[in-house]
VODRENTI-970630 format. One record per residue (C-alpha): residue number from 1; x, y, z. Coordinates in steps of 0.02 Angstrom, whole numbers, plus 50000, padded with zeros to 5 digits. Layout:
BEGIN
+-----+-------+-------+-------+
: num :    c1 :    c2 :    c3 :
+-----+-------+-------+-------+
: NUM :     X :     Y :     Z :
...
+-----+-------+-------+-------+
This chain:
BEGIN
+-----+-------+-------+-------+
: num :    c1 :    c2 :    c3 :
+-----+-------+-------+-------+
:   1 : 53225 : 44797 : 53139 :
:   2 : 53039 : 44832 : 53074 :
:   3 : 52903 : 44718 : 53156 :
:   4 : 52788 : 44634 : 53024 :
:   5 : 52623 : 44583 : 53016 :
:   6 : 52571 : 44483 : 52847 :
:   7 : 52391 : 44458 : 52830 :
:   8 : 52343 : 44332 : 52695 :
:   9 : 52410 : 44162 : 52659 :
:  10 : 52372 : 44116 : 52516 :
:  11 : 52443 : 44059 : 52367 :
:  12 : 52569 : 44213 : 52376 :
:  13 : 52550 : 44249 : 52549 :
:  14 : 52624 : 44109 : 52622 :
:  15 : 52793 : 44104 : 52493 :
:  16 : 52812 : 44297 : 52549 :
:  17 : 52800 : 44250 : 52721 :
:  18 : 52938 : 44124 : 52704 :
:  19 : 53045 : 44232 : 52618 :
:  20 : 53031 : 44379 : 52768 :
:  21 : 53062 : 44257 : 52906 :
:  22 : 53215 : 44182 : 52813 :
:  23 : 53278 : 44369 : 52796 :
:  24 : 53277 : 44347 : 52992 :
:  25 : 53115 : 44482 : 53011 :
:  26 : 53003 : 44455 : 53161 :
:  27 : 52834 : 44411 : 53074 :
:  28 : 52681 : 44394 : 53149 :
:  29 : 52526 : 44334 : 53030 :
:  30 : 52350 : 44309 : 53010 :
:  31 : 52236 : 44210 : 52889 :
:  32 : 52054 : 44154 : 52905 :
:  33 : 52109 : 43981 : 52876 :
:  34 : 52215 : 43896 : 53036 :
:  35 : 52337 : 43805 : 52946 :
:  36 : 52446 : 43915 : 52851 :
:  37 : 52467 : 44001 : 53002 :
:  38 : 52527 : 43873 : 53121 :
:  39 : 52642 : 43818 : 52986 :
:  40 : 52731 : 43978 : 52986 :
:  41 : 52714 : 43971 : 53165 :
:  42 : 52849 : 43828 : 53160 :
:  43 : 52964 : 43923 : 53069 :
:  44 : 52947 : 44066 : 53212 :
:  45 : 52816 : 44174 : 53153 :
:  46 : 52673 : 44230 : 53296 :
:  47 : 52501 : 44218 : 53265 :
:  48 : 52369 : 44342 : 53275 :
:  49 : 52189 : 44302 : 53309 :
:  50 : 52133 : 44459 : 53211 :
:  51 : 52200 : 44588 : 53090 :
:  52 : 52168 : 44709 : 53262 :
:  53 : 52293 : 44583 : 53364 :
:  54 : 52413 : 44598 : 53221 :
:  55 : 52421 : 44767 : 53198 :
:  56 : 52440 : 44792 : 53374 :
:  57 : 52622 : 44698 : 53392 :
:  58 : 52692 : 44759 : 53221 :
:  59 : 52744 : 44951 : 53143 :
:  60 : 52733 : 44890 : 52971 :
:  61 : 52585 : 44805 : 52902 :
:  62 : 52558 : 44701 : 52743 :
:  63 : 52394 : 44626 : 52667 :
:  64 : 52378 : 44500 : 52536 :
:  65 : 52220 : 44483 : 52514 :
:  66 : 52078 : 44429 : 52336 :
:  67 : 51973 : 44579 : 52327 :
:  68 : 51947 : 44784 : 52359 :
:  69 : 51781 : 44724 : 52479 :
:  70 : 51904 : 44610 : 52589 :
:  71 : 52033 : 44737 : 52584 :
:  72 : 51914 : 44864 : 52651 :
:  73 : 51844 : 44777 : 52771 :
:  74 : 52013 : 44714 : 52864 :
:  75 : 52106 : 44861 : 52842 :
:  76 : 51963 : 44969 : 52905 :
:  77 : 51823 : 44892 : 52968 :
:  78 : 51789 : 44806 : 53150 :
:  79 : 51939 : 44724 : 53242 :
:  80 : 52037 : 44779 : 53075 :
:  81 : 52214 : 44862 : 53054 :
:  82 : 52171 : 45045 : 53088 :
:  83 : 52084 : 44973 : 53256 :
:  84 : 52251 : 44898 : 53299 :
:  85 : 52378 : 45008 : 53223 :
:  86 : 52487 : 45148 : 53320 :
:  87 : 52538 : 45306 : 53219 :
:  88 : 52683 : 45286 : 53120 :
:  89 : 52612 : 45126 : 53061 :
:  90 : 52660 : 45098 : 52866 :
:  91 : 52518 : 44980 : 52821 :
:  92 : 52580 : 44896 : 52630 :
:  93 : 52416 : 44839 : 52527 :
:  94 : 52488 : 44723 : 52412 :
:  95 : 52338 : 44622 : 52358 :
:  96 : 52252 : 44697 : 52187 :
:  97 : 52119 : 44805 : 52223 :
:  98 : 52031 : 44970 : 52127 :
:  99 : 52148 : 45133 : 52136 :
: 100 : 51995 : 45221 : 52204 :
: 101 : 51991 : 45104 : 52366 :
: 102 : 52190 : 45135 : 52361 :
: 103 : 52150 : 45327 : 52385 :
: 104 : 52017 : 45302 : 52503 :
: 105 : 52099 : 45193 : 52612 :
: 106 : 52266 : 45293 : 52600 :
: 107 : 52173 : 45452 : 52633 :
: 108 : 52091 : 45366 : 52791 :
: 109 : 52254 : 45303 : 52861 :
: 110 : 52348 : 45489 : 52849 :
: 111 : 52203 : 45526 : 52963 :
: 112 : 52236 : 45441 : 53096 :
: 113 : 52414 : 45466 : 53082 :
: 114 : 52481 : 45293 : 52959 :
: 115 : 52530 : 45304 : 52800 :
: 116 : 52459 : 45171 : 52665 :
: 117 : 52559 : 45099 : 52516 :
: 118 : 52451 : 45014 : 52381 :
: 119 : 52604 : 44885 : 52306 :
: 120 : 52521 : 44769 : 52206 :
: 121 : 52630 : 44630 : 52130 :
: 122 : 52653 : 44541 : 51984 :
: 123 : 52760 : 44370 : 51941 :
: 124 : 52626 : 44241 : 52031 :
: 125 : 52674 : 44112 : 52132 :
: 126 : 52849 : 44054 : 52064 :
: 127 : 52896 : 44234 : 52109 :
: 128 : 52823 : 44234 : 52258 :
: 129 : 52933 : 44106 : 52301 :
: 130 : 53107 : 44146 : 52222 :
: 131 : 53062 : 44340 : 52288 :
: 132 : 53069 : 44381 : 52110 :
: 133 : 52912 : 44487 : 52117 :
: 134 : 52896 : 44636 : 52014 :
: 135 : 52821 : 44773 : 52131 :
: 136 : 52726 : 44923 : 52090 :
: 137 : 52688 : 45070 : 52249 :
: 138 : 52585 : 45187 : 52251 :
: 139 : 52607 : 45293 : 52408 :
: 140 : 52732 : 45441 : 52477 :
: 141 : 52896 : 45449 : 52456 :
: 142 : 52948 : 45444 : 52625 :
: 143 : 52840 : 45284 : 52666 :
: 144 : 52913 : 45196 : 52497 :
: 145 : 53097 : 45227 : 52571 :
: 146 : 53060 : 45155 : 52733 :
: 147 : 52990 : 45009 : 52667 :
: 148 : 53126 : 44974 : 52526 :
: 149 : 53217 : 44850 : 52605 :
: 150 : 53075 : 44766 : 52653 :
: 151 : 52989 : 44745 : 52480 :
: 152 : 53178 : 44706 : 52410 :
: 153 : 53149 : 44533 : 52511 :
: 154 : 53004 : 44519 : 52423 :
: 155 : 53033 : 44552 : 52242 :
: 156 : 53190 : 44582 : 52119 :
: 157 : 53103 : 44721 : 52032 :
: 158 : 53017 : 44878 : 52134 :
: 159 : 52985 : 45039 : 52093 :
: 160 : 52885 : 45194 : 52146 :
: 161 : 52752 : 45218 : 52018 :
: 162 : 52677 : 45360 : 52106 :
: 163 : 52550 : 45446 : 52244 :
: 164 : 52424 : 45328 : 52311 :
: 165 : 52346 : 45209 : 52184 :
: 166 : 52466 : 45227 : 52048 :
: 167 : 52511 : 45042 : 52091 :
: 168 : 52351 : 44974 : 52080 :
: 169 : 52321 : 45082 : 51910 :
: 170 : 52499 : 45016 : 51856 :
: 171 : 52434 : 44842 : 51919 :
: 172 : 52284 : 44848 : 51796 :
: 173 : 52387 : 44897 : 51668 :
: 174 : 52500 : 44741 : 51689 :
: 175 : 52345 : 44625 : 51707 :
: 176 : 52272 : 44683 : 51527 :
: 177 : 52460 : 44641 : 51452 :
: 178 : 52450 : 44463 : 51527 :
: 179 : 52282 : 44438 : 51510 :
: 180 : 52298 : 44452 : 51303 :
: 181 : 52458 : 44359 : 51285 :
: 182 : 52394 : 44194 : 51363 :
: 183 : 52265 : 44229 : 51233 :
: 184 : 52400 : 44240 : 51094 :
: 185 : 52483 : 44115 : 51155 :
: 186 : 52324 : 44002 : 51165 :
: 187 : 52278 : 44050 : 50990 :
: 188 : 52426 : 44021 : 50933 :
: 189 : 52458 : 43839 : 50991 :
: 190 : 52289 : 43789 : 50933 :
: 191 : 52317 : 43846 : 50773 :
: 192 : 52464 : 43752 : 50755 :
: 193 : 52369 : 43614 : 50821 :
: 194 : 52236 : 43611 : 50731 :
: 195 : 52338 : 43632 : 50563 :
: 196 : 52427 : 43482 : 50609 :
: 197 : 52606 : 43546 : 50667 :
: 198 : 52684 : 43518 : 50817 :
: 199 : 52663 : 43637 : 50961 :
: 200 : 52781 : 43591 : 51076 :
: 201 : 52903 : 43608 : 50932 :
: 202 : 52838 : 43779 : 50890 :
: 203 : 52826 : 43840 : 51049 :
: 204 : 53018 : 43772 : 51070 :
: 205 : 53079 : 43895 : 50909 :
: 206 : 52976 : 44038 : 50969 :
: 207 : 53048 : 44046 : 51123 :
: 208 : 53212 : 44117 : 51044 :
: 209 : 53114 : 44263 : 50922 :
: 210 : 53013 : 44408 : 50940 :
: 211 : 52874 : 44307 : 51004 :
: 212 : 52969 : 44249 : 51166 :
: 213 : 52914 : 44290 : 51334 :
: 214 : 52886 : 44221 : 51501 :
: 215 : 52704 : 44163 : 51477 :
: 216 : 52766 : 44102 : 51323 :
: 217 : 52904 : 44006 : 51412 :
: 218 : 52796 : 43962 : 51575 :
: 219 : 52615 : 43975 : 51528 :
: 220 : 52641 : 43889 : 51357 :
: 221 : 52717 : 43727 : 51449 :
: 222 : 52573 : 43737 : 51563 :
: 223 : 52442 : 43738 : 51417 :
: 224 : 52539 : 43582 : 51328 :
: 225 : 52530 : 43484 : 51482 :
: 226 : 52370 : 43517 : 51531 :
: 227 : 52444 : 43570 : 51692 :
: 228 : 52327 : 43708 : 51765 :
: 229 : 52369 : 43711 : 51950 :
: 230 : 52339 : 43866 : 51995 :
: 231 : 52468 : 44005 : 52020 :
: 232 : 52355 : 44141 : 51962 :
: 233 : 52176 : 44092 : 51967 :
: 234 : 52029 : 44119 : 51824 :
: 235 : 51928 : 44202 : 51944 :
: 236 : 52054 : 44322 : 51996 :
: 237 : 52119 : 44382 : 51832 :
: 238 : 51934 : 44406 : 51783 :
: 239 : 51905 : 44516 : 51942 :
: 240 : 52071 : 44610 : 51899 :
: 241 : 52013 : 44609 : 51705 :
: 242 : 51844 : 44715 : 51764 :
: 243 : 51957 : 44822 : 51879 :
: 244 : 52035 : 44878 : 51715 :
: 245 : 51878 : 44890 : 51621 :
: 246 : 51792 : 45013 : 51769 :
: 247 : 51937 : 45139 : 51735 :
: 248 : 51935 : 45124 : 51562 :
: 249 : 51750 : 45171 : 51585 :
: 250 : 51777 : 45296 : 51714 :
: 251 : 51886 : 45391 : 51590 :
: 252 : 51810 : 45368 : 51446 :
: 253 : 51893 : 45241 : 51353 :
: 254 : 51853 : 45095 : 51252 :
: 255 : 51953 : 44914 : 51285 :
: 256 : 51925 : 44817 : 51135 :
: 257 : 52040 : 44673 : 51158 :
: 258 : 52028 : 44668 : 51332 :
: 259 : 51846 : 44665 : 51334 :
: 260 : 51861 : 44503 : 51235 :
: 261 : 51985 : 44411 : 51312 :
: 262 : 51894 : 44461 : 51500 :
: 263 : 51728 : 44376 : 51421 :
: 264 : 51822 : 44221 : 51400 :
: 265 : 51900 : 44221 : 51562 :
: 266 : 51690 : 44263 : 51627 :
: 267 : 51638 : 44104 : 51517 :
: 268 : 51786 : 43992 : 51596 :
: 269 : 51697 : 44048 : 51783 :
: 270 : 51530 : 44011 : 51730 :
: 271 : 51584 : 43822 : 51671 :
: 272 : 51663 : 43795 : 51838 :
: 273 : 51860 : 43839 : 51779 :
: 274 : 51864 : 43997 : 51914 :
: 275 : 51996 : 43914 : 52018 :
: 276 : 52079 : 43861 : 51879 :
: 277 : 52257 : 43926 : 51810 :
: 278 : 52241 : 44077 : 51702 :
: 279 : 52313 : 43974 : 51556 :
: 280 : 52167 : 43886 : 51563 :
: 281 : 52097 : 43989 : 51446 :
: 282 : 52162 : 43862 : 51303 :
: 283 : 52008 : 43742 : 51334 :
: 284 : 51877 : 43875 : 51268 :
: 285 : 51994 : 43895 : 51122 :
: 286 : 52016 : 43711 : 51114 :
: 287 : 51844 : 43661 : 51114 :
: 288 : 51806 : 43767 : 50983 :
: 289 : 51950 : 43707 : 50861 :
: 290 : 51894 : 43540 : 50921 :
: 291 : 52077 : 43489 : 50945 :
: 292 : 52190 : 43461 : 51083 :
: 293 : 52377 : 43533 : 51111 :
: 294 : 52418 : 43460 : 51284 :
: 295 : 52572 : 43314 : 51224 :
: 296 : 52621 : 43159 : 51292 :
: 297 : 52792 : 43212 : 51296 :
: 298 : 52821 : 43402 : 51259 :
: 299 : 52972 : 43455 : 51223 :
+-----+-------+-------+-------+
């Protein structure tokens, strides 16, 4: 059986974790915060004292990480993976970072004799913790195989999008397609609001149309509850938002809707909603309908 090291326990670090010790995997972890850790460590995971310590006692390497900069930096920079790592190391990237650190990083690792998959995820923290993560790799084919099983713990829904960064380009893609429909969704329960109908209701009979989905179904109870908890942060969706918007740039293309929808995720930061759910983005809309769509009792 593989030997893993997870690095990152976060909101969907941790959940993942669970989910490869309960598939009986020897896991060892690391996180800049203690207690995560030693809270795996009573389920039988090992701790590491650095991503160097880590790498050392696994062959297969996962990160879960919030940025391309803290990626970077743990996966190749002092005390970091590569420092740690033996060849024949798969290390699996699947925090969402830029497609050009992807194909830096996996160009790096073939160097020294790893291979890198970038296998960004999507389905936030509910799938994290039912393993019903959809999972997008970037990488070789021969490193994707190996892996398979392992991701399959993970996530109900993986595929191999592609050579290295094709999951964090596929990752960007997603991030554009959720990023507008909490804005339709938004819009559209404010207007209802604000017209005087009944958006629970509303929300209730568009769930079986055209108009259904899961952010509709999960996102829009969030926003008529007020409950914005987060399982995908502000912050982070506006980081991934300008991920999207550098490649659009990079290739000369224009990003209309997304362009807006990222400046109101950018105005939620600056009035201290970062850390926020993403379907937070209803207050902006909210305060300026100057109504309110969170119920007492929502159907």
């Amino acid at each position: 059986m593989e030997r893993i090291g997870l690095i990152g326990l976060g909101i969907m670090g941790k959940p993942m974790a669970r989910n490869l010790l309960r598939a009986g995997y020897p896991l060892i972890v690391h996180n800049r915060r203690r207690a995560p850790m030693d809270e795996l460590v009573e389920l039988s995971a090992r701790a590491a004292d650095s991503p160097k310590q880590l790498a050392a006692g696994s062959n297969i390497v996962i990160t879960m990480l919030p940025d391309s900069e803290t990626v970077a930096r743990v996966v190749s920079g002092e005390n970091g993976i590569f420092d740690g790592a033996e060849p024949g190391t798969i290390v699996i990237d699947m925090s969402t970072t830029s497609p050009r650190v992807a194909r830096e990083l996996s160009i790096s690792a073939e160097a020294r004799g790893f291979a890198m998959l970038d296998a960004p995820v999507s389905g936030g923290e509910v799938g994290a913790q039912d393993a019903t993560l959809s999972i997008m790799v970037g990488g070789t084919a021969d490193a994707f195989t190996r892996v398979l099983p392992i991701l399959r713990v993970l996530g109900s829904n993986v595929v191999h999008v592609g050579g290295a960064g094709a999951g964090q380009l596929t990752k960007a893609a997603n991030q554009i397609i959720v990023a507008l429909t909490i804005a339709a969704v938004a819009e559209a329960l404010v207007l209802v609001a604000k017209a005087g109908g009944d958006p629970a209701r509303a929300r209730q009979a568009m769930l079986g149309g055209f108009a259904s989905s899961r952010i509709l179904e999960l996102h829009g109870q969030r926003m008529l509850t007020a409950n914005f908890a987060p399982g995908g942060r502000v912050r982070t969706h506006h980081k991934d938002l300008q991920i999207a918007l550098e490649l659009a740039e990079q290739y000369g293309l224009t990003l209309p809707l997304t362009e807006q929808v990222d400046a109101l995720f950018q105005e939620l930061v600056q009035r201290g909603h970062g850390e926020d759910d993403h379907s937070a983005l209803i207050k902006l809309l909210e305060d300026r309908a100057q109504v309110r769509v969170a119920a007492e009792n929502p159907v």
